[in-house]
C-alpha positions in Angstrom: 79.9 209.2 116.3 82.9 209.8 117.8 81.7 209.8 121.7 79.9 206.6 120.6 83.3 205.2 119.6 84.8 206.6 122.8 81.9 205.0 124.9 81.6 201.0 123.1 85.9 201.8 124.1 85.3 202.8 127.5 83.1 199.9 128.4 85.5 197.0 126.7 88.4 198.7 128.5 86.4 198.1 132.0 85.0 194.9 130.8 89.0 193.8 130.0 90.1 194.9 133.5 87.1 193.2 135.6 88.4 190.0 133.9 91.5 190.2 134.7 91.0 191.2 137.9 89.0 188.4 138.4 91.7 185.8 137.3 94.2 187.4 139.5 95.4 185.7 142.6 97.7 186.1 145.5 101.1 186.4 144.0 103.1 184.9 147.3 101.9 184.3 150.9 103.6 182.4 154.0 102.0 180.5 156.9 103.5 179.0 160.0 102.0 175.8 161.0 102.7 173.4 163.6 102.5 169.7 163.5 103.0 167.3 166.5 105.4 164.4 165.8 103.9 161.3 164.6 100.9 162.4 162.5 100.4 163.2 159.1 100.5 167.4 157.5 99.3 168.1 154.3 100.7 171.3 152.3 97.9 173.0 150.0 99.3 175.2 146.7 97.6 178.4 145.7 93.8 177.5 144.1 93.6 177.5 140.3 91.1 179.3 139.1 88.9 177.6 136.5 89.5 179.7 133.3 93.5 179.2 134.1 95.3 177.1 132.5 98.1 174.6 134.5 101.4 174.9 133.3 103.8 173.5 135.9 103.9 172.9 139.7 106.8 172.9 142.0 107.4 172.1 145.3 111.0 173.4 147.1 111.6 172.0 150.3 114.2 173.2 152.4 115.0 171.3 155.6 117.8 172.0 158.3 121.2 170.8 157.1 120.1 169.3 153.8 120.0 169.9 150.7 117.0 171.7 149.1 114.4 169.3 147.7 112.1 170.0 144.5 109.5 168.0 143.4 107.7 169.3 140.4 105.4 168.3 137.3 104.7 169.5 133.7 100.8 169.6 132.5 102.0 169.0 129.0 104.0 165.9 129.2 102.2 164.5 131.9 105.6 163.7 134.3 107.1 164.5 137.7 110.4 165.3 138.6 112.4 164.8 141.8 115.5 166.0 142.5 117.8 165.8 145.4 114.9 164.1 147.2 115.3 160.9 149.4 112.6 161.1 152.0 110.2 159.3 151.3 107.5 160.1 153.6 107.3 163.3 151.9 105.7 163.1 148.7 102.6 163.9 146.4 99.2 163.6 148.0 97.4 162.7 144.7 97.8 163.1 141.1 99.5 166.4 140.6 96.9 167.2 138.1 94.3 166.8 140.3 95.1 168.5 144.0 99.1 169.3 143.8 99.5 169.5 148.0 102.1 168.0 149.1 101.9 165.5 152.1 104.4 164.1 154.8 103.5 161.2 156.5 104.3 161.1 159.2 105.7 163.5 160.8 109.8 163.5 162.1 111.5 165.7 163.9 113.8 165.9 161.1 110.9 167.7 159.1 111.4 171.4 160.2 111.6 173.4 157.7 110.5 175.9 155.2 108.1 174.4 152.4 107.3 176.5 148.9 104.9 175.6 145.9 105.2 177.7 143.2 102.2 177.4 140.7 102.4 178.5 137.0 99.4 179.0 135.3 98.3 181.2 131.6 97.9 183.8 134.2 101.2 184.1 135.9 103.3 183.1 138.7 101.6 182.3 142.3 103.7 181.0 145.6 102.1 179.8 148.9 105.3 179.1 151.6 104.9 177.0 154.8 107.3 177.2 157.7 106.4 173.7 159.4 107.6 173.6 163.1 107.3 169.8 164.6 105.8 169.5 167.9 107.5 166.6 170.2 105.4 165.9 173.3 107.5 165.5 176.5 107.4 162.2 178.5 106.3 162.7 181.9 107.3 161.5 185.6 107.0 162.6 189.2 108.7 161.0 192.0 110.4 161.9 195.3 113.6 161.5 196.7 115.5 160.7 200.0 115.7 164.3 201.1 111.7 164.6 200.8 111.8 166.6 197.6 109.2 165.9 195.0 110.5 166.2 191.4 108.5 166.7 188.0 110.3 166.4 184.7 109.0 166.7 181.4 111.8 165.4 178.9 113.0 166.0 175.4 110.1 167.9 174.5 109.5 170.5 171.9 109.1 173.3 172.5 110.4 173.5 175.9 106.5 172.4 178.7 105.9 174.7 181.6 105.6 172.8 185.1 103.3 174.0 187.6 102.9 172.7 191.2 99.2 172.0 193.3 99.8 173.2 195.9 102.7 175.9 195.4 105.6 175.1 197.6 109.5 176.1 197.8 110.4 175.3 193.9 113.2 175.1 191.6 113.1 174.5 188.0 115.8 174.2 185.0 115.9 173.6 181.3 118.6 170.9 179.8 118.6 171.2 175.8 119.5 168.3 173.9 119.6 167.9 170.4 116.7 168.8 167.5 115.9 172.1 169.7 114.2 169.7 172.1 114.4 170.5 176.2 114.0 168.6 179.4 112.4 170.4 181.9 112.8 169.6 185.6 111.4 171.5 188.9 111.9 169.9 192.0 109.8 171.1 195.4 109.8 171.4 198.8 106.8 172.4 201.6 107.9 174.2 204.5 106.0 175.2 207.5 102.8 172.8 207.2 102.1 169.3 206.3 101.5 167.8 202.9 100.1 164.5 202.4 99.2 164.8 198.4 101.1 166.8 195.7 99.9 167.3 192.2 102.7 168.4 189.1 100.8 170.2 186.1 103.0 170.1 182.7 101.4 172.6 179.7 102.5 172.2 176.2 101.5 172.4 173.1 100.8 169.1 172.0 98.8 169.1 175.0 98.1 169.2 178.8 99.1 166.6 181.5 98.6 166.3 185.3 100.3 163.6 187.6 99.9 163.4 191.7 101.9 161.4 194.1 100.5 160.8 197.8 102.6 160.9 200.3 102.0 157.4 202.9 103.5 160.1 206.4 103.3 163.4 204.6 106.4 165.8 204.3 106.8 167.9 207.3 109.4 170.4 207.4 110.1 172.2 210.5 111.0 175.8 210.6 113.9 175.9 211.7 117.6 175.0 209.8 118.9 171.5 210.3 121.6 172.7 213.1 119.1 174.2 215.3 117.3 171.1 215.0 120.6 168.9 216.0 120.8 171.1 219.4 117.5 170.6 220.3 117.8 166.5 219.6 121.2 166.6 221.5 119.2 168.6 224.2 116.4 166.3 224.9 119.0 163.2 224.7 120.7 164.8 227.3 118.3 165.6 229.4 117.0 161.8 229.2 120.2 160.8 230.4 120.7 162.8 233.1 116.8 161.5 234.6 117.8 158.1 233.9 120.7 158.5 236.0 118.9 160.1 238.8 116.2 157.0 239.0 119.2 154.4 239.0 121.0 156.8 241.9 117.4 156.7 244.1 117.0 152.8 243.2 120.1 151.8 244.1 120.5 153.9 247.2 117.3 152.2 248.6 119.0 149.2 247.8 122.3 149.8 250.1 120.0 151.4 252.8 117.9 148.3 253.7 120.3 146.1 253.0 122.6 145.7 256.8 119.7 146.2 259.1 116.3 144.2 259.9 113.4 145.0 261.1 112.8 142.8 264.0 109.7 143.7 265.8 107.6 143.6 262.2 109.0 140.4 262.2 108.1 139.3 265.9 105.0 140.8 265.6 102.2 138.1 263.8 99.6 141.0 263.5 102.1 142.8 260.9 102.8 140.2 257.8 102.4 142.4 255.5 105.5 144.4 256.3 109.2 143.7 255.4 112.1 144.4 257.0 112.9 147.5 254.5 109.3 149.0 255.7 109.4 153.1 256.4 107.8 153.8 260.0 109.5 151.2 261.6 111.8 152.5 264.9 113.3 149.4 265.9 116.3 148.6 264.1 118.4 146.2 265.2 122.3 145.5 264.2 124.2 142.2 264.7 127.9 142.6 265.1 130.1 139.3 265.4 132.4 139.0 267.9 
């Protein structure tokens, strides 16, 4: 009688902790999730399981350099509760009673933050914690300057994009930050050594990929040597342009002086010869007039 007692015992103590393992759920878990700028996010509480019953559910939102938020609602009297809340794009996404997420639409920067519901239920206390990270997508340009440098920037993005260059040339990049831990990216480029007529500027972030070429009408050509050398070698060749411009006037104008005080008289005399001025080579006769 007695191992029977010990036995019916035995199998209502089991049957008492299967149940309430059953009904237990997570007591607190955190995610990170990431949300681009402009859309709309919608925060989930911990599920209820059917033989629970609802007490309250509270929603603590804690933004950067505000004041913590709570939005909350009581099963029994049917009412919701906000306090210290004034945004309103974040607020309930249905009835509480029915699906308690919150939602936030849409999206501003100014929404990073860490974001808590806490459910009460006949079977305890259960927390599900968000930490929401707003993703800003940077705005894109490529251009070139005076100097022949082609520059990519990606601005006020967030996070910070990566730029990379088709094809790979002589680069330099930096990061500005500006406010709301949003960064401008810039890498400018040169191509040295070979001649580029089409340049292609890659930018990867999270919020997605973009890709923007530029052609270039002569190409960028870049010679391999620093810019002084190449002033010597321009003053050279000017030089040397000079100097065989001079020599050409010098043999003109000699020409000039050496026909002008004689005459050729005999290709002048001579009617089988009309061809042939007075300044013609080969000629032996050379005639000078002096006045008296």
């Amino acid at each position: 009688m007695s191992q029977d007692n010990d036995s019916a015992a035995s199998t209502n103590s089991s049957l008492m902790d299967r149940q309430q393992r059953s009904f237990i759920l997570p007591v607190e878990a955190n995610t990170s999730l990431s949300k681009p700028v402009d859309t709309k996010a919608v925060l989930s509480c911990p599920p209820i399981t059917q033989k629970a019953v609802l007490v309250t559910i509270r929603w603590e939102i804690i933004l950067r350099d505000k004041p913590s938020c709570t939005r909350a609602y009581r099963r029994d009297a049917n009412e919701t509760r906000a306090i210290n809340c004034s945004d309103e794009t974040i607020s309930w996404d249905s009835r509480p009673d029915r699906n308690p997420a919150l939602q936030i639409d849409p999206v501003a920067i100014t929404h990073d933050g860490y974001y808590r519901c806490e459910v009460v239920t006949s079977h305890g206390h259960f927390y599900h914690g968000y930490h929401l990270t707003v993703l800003v997508p940077p705005e894109v340009t490529l251009f070139q300057l005076e100097n022949e440098t082609i520059v990519c920037r990606a601005a006020a993005g967030k996070p910070a994009a990566q730029i990379s260059w088709t094809p790979g040339g002589d680069c330099h990049t930096v990061e500005e930050p500006l406010g709301s831990d949003t960064v401008t990216v810039q890498s400018s480029c040169r191509w040295e050594d070979h001649r580029v007529s089409k340049v292609s500027c890659s930018v990867s972030h999270l919020t997605g990929n973009r890709s923007l070429s530029i052609e270039l009408s002569q190409g960028v050509i870049v010679l391999g040597f620093p810019p002084s050398t190449l002033l010597i070698v321009l003053y050279v060749k000017f030089s040397l342009f000079l100097v065989i411009l001079v020599i050409v006037g010098f043999i003109y104008f000699q020409r000039i002086k050496d026909c002008s005080p004689f005459f050729d008289v005999q290709a002048l005399l001579t009617p089988e010869s009309p061809g042939k001025d007075a300044c013609s080579p080969g000629q032996n006769l050379l005639i000078h007039y002096t006045a008296y």
